[in-house]
C-alpha positions, 0 to 999 in steps of 0.5 A, a space after each residue: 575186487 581187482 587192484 584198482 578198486 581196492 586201492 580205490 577203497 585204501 585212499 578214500 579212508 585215510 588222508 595222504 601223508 607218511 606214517 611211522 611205524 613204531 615195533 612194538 615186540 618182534 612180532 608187533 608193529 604199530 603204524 601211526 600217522 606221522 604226527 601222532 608218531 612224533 607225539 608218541 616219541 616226545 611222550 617217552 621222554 620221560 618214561 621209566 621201565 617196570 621190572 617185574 620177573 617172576 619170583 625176584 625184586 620189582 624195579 622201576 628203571 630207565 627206559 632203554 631207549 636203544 630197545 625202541 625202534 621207529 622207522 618212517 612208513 611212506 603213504 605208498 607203502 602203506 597202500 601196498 600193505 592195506 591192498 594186498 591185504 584186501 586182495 589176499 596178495 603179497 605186498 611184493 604182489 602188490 607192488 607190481 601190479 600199482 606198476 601197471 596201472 600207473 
């Protein structure tokens, strides 16, 4: 498969548009279409934190919200991400080689 086809196969899945990427822990991040991203920030206005250590008192908190991080995704980026995955190239990889055929 060469660039071309698998950007091919990453547009015909998903509509056009930007997404949010929410980080999850250090290592995990979700990516949301825009609108569902919204959703989810307007659903955490209300949410509390369980405090569960192991072996002290349970609580229920505040969500310290400086702790969440969104950040926008555009729809090219994205397709630098799904593309170098299915060829096996780095996104840096990726990027270059949308540069030569557009």
């Amino acid at each position: 498969m060469d660039y071309a086809q698998a950007l091919k196969k990453v547009q015909s899945r998903k509509p056009k548009g930007n997404y949010l990427l929410f980080t999850l822990d250090y290592n995990t991040k979700v990516v949301l279409p825009y609108a569902d991203g919204l959703a989810l920030i307007a659903s955490l206005n209300n949410a509390e934190q369980l405090n569960d250590p192991y072996n002290a008192q349970h609580s229920i908190t505040e969500l310290d919200k400086g702790k969440l991080n969104f950040t926008n995704l555009s729809q090219d980026e994205y397709e630098h991400y799904k593309v170098a995955a299915l060829l096996g190239i780095t996104v840096a990889e990726a990027k270059e080689q949308r540069l030569t055929i557009t």
